[in-house]
N, C-alpha and C positions, 0 to 999 in steps of 0.2 A: 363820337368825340374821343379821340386819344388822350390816353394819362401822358403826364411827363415822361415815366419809364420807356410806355413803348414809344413816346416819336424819339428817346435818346435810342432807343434799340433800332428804331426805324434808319435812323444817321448812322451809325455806328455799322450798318449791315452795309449802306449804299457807302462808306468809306474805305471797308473791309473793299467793296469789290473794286471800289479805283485803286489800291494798293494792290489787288491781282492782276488787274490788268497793267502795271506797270512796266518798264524792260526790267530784267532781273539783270542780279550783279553776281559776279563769283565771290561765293564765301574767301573772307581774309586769311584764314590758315592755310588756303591753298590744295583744299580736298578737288575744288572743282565743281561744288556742290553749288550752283543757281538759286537767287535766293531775292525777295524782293527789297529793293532800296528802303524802307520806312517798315518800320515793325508794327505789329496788331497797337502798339501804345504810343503809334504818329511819334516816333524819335526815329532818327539814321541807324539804320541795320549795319552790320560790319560783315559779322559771323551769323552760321545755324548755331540755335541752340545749344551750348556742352562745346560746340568746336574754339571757343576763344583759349580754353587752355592749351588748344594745339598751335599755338604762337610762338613761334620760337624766342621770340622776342621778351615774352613775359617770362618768370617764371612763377610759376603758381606754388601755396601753399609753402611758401621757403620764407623764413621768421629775419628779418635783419640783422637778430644779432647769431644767426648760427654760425657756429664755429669761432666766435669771439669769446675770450677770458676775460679776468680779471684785470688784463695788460691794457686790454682796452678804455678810454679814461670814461667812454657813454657807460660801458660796464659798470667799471668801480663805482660811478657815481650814482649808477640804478642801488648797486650792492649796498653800500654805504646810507644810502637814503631808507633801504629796507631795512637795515641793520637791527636787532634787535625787537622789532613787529612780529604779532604774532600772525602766522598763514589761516587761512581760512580751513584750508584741509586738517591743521591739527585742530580747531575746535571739532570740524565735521567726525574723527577719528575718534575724538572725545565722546562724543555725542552719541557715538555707534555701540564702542565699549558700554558705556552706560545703559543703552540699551539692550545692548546683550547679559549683560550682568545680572537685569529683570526679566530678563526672560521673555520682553515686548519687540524686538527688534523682530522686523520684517523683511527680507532682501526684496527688492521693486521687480527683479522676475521669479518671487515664487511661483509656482503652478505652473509658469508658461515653458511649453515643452521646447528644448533646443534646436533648430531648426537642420533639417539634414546638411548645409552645406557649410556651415557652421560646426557640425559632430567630423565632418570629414576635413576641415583646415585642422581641427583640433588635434585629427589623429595622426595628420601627416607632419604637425610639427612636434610632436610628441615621438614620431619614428626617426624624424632627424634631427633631434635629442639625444636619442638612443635613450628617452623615458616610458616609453610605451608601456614595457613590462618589463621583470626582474629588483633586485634591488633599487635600480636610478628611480621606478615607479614609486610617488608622492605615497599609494595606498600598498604597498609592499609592505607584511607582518612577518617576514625569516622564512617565506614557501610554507606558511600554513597551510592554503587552498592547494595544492600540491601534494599534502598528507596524503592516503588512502584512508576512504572511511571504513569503519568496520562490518564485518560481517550482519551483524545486528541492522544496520541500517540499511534493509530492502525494498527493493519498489513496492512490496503489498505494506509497508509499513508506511510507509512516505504515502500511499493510498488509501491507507485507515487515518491519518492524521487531519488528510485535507478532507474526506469526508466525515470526520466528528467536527471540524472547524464549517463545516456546510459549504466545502469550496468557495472559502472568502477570507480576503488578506483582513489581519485580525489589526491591523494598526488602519488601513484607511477604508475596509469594508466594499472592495471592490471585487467585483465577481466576471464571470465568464473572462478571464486574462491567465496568461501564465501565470503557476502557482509555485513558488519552492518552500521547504520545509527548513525551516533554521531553529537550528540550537539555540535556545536563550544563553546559554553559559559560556557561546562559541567552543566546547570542548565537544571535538566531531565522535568520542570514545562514550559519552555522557545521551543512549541513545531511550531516556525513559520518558513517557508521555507525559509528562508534567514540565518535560527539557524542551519538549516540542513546540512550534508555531508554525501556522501558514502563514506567507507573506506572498505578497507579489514581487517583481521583480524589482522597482523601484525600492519600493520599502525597504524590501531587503537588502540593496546596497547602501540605502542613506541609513540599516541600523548597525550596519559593520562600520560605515564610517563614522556615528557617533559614539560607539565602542572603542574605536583609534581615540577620537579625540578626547574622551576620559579620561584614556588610559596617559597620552600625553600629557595632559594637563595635570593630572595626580603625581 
């Protein structure tokens, strides 16, 4: 005895195959792509899948009023109606500050690592910027990183530091990873074991940039 489920699966499968067996029709955008009259959801097919936006005819994702002003009277009258309403983005702005200010706010992709193709849009529109690096660069402190560090601060010393820290970044306890040695005081002249920390590599750029923002904010 069959459940309801399987004889709808049982229909559902003998419908599928009279909708393959049918004459197929050329997709409507005009690829040339053959495609069955009636979709898996028994409605009139037009297009494959994704190919409706290649319709000359439509055009997709373009808002009605772009490129309209205030001249416009649908405008003014949207304008005028919002006049004075508070937006929802300045409570959410609100709501953020205040969070930050306790020290509770959380960004929704902490932890999650940037994905390569995503690090490489960022860096190509960052080169035609011309922000990449130099002063235009957001994290650019006057060619600090560009100093020369002093004599004092040798690879066997940089290798006494990371092995009394037991080769492990001291802010998130992470081991077998690239290891660099930073200054606490960021002054690269200041090279005494108590100025010292291992950090990994991440750490150690999100404590120079909380070192920026300090210093900005003071």
């Amino acid at each position: 005895m069959l459940t309801s489920a399987q004889r709808t699966a049982r229909h559902r499968k003998k419908k599928y195959l009279e909708i393959s067996l049918m004459p197929k029709i050329p997709c409507s955008c005009g690829c040339g792509t053959l495609i069955a009259p009636i979709t898996t959801a028994f409605v009139p097919a037009r297009f494959v899948r994704g190919h409706q936006w290649r319709d000359k005819r439509r055009t997709p994702h373009t808002s009605w009023a772009k490129g309209l002003g205030l001249d416009d009277p649908r405008i003014a009258k949207i304008a005028k109606k919002n006049r004075g309403k508070k937006r929802i983005s300045d409570s959410i702005n609100k709501m953020v500050a205040k969070l930050k200010q306790d020290g509770s706010y959380v960004a929704w992709n902490k932890g999650i690592p940037m994905r390569k193709e995503s690090k490489e849009k960022l860096s190509r529109i960052m080169i035609e910027r011309g922000t990449s690096a130099g002063a235009n660069n957001p994290a650019w402190e006057g060619g600090k990183s560009l100093l020369p560090y002093p004599p004092d601060f040798t690879p066997k010393l940089r290798q006494e530091i990371k092995k009394r820290d037991n080769f492990t970044c001291q802010y998130c306890g992470k081991q077998r990873c690239k290891l660099n040695v930073h200054h606490i005081d960021t002054d690269k002249n200041n090279c005494k074991l108590s100025n010292l920390i291992t950090l990994c590599v991440p750490c150690h750029i999100k404590t120079h940039w909380q070192i920026k923002k300090q210093i900005r904010n003071s």
